[in-house]
C-alpha positions in Angstrom: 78.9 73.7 53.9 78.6 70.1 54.2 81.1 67.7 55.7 84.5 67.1 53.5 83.6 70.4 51.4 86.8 71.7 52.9 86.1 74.9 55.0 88.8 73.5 57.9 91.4 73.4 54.8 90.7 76.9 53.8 91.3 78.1 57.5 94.6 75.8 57.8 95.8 77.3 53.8 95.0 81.4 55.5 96.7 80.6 58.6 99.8 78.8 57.0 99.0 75.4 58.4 99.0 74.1 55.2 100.4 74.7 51.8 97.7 75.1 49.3 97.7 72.3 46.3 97.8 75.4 44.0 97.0 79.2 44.1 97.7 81.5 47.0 96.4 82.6 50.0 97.1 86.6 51.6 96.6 88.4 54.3 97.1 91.9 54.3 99.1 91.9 51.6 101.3 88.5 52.7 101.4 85.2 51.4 100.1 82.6 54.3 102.9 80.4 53.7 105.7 82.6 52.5 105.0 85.2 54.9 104.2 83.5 58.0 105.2 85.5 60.7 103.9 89.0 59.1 100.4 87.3 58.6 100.6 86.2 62.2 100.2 89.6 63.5 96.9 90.1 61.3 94.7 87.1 62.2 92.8 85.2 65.4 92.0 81.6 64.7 90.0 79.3 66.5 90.1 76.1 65.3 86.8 73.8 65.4 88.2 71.7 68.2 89.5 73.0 71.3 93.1 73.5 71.9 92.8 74.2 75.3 95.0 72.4 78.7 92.6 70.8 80.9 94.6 72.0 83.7 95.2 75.1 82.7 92.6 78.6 83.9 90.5 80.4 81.2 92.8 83.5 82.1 96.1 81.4 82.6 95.2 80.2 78.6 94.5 83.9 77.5 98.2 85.2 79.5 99.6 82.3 77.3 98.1 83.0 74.2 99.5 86.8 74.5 103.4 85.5 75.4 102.8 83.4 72.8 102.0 85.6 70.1 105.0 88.3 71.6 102.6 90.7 73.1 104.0 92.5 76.2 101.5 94.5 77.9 101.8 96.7 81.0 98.9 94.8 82.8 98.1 91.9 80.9 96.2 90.8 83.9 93.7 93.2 83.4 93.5 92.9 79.4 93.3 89.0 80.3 89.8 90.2 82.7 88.4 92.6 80.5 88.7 90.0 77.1 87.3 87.3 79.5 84.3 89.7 80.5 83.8 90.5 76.9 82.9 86.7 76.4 81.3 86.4 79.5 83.7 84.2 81.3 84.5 86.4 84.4 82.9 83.9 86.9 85.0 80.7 85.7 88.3 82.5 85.3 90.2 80.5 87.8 88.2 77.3 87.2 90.1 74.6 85.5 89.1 74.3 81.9 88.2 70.3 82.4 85.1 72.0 84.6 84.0 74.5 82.2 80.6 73.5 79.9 81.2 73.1 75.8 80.0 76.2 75.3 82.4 78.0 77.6 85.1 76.1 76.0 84.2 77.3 73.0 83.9 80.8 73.9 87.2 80.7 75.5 88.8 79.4 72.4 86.7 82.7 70.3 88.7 84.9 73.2 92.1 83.4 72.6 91.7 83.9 69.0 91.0 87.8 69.8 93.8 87.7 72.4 96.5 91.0 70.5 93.1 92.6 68.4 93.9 90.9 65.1 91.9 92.7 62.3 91.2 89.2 60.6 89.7 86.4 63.1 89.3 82.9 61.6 86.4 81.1 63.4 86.1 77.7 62.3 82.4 76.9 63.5 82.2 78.4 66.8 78.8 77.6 67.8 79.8 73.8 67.8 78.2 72.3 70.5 76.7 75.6 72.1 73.0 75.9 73.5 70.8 78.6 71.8 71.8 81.3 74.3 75.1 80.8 74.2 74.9 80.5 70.2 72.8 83.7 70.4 75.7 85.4 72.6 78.8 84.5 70.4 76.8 85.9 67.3 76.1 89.1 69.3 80.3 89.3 70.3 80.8 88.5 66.3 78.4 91.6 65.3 80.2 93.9 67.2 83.6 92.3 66.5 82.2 93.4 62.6 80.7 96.4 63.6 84.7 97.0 65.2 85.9 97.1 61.8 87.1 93.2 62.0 86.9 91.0 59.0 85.4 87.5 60.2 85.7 84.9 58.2 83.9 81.8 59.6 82.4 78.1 58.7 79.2 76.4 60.0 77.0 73.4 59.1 
């Protein structure tokens, strides 16, 4: 859609961001602003703009992400590596995210938005800024993200 049609809004009303002028909005069942934390559990966003601490490691954002969505795993080190080698990020995972490319920013915020294997991911234009190859690369992870049995609901120009 075009700029202003409202395809951020949508993503901000399904992840309880913001409280819809009328109608509802679920998730599995839940009411995105009712239900908050249940819906939490079900959805991944990444928002068009990079949330992301320019200080802050591609894995050291992914371990943060997990504590921050309550999920305690056995070697999150490792999950951290294997959902950074799913987006092809393994060899800046201890660069600071100020040196990472638009393009690996972007596909860092895509693997935060997977970070606890939520069955609905919201990905509010993830291409953005991407070179062909990389834009060619996110749509193959979003295929087989689909292909996973995830719904994927996202916005583009």
């Amino acid at each position: 859609g075009v700029n202003g049609a409202g395809k951020t809004t949508v993503f901000r009303i399904l992840s309880g961001d913001l409280h819809p002028t009328a109608g509802y909005a679920h998730i599995h069942g839940y009411d995105s602003m009712k239900e908050r934390q249940e819906v939490f559990k079900y959805i991944g966003y990444c928002p068009q703009f990079d949330a992301l601490f320019d200080e802050l490691t591609p894995v050291e954002h992914i371990l943060l992400m997990a504590r921050l969505r309550g999920i305690d795993w056995y070697n999150e080190s490792q999950y951290a590596h294997q959902l950074l080698k799913r987006l092809d990020l393994c060899e800046y995972i201890n660069i600071p995210v100020r040196k990472l490319s638009l393009g690996n920013r972007r596909k860092l915020s895509t693997a935060m938005a997977l970070v606890g294997d939520p069955s609905v991911i919201l990905l509010d234009e993830p291409t953005s800024g991407m070179d062909p190859l990389s834009k060619r690369f996110l749509w193959n992870v979003i295929r087989r993200l689909v292909k996973e049995g995830k719904s994927i609901i996202l916005t583009s120009h």
